[in-house]
Structures are given as C-alpha cells and as structure tokens.
C-alpha positions in Angstrom: 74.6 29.6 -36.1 77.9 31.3 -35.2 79.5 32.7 -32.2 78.6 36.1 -33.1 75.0 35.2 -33.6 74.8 33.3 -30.2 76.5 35.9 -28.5 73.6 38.5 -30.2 70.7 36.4 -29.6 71.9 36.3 -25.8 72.3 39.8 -25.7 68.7 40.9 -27.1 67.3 38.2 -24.6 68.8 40.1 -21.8 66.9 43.4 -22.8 64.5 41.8 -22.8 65.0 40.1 -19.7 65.6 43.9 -18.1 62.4 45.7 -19.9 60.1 42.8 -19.1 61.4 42.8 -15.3 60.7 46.7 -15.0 57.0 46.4 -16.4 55.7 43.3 -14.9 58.9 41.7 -12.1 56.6 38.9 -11.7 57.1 37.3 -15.4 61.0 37.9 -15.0 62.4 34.8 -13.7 59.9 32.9 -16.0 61.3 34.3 -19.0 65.1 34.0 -17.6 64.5 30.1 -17.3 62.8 30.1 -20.7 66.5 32.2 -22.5 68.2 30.0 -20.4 67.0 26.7 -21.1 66.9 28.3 -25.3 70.5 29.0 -25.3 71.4 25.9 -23.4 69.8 23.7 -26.2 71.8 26.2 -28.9 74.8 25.5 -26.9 73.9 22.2 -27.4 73.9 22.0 -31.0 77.4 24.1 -30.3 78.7 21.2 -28.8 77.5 18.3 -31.2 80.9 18.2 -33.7 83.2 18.3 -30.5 81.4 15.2 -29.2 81.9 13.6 -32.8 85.3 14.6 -32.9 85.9 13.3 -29.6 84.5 10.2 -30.6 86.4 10.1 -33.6 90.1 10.5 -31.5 89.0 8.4 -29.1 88.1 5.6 -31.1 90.9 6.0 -33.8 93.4 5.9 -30.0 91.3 3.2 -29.3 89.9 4.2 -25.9 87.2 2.4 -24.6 83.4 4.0 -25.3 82.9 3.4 -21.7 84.9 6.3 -20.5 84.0 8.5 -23.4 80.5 7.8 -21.9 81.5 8.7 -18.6 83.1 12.0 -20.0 80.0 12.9 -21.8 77.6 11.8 -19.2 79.6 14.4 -16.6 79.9 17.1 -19.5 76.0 17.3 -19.5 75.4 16.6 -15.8 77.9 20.2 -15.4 75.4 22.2 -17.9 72.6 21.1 -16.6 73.4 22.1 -12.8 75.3 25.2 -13.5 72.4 26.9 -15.8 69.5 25.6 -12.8 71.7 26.8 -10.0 72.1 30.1 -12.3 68.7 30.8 -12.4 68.6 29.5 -8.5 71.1 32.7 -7.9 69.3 34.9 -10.3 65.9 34.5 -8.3 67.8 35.3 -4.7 68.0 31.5 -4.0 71.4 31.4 -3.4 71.1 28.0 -0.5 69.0 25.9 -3.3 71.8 26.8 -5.8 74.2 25.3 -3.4 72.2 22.3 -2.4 71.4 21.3 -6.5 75.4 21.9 -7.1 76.3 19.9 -4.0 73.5 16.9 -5.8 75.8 17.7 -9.2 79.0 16.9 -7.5 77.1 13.6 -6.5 75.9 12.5 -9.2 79.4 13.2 -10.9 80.7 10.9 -8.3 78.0 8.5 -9.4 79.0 9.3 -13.1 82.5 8.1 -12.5 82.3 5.5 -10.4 83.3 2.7 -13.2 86.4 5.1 -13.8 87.0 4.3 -10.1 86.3 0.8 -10.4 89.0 0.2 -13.4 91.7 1.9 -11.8 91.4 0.3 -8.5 91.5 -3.0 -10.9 94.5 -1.5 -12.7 96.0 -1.2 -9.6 95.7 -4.4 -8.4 96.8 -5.8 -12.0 99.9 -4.0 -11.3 100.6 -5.1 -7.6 99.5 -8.3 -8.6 102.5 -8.6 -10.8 
C-alpha cells in the first residue's frame, strides 16, 4: 500500500468517523480507537523497510544492536502514546492525555537509561586517561 492509499483509506474513515458520530455519538469514539489503532498497524508495516535499513547502516557502521534497540524501543514507545493520548484529546480527556504522555516521557527515560549508562562510562574512560 502507498502513501496515496493510506492517505485515502484515512480519509474515508473520517467520514465515517463524522456520519457515524451524527447518527448514534455514543459509537463514535469506539470506532475512532478502532481507525486509529487500523492505521497505526498500516503505519507499521510503513515503517518495516526503514527499520531494516536502519539495521542494515547500523550494522555495516558497526554500531552496537544495543542502541539500535534502544532507538527502536523509543520509536514505538512515541506511537503508541501519541495515537492513545490522541484519542484521550479526541474524547474531551485532555488531563489523561497529559498524564499517559508524561508516563511516555518515562518510560523513554527508562528506554534510554543503558544509553546513559555508556556514556557516563565513556566519560570516565576519558577522564580516566
């Protein structure tokens, strides 16, 4: 699937979306999560030859899979928050949508904390010398 389709497929959703949320307001946010979390797993496949290229550069510069891990790890921890705190917004719930973004930055924090952990060892290397 292309761009173009992606970006059509999204579109018709929100029609629907809008039609659906005239006749019965109730089912509305139930089928917003339910486009959302369908072109969040298209994005997905989207995203599957940038992580293999990725991979690819990385490995062929010889960067260690750990922080490709932690890159990837924090790529999916930011699309997962962003499309729940979306559909947070899009239901009026605009403090949970800043309480489950504040827990992303968290566990982004938590994501990186081996990055942390080599560089304050680089560090050292370096003062140590």
């Amino acid at each position: 699937m292309n761009i173009l389709s992606f970006t059509g497929i999204a579109l018709v959703m929100c029609v629907m979306i809008l039609t659906v949320g005239q006749l019965k307001p109730e089912l509305s946010l139930l089928l917003t999560i339910a486009c959302g979390v369908t072109l969040t797993l298209f994005l997905i496949g989207f995203a599957r030859p940038l992580i293999d290229g990725i991979g690819a550069i990385a490995s062929a510069g010889g960067v260690d899979g750990e922080l490709l891990t932690v890159v990837l790890k924090a790529f999916g921890i930011c699309i997962a928050v962003q499309t729940a705190a979306d559909v947070c917004r899009d239901a009026g719930q605009t403090a949970l949508a800043g309480r489950l973004e504040l827990g992303g930055r968290l566990a982004l924090l938590l994501v990186a904390l081996p990055l942390f952990r080599r560089l304050l060892d680089l560090a050292g290397e370096i003062i140590g010398k």
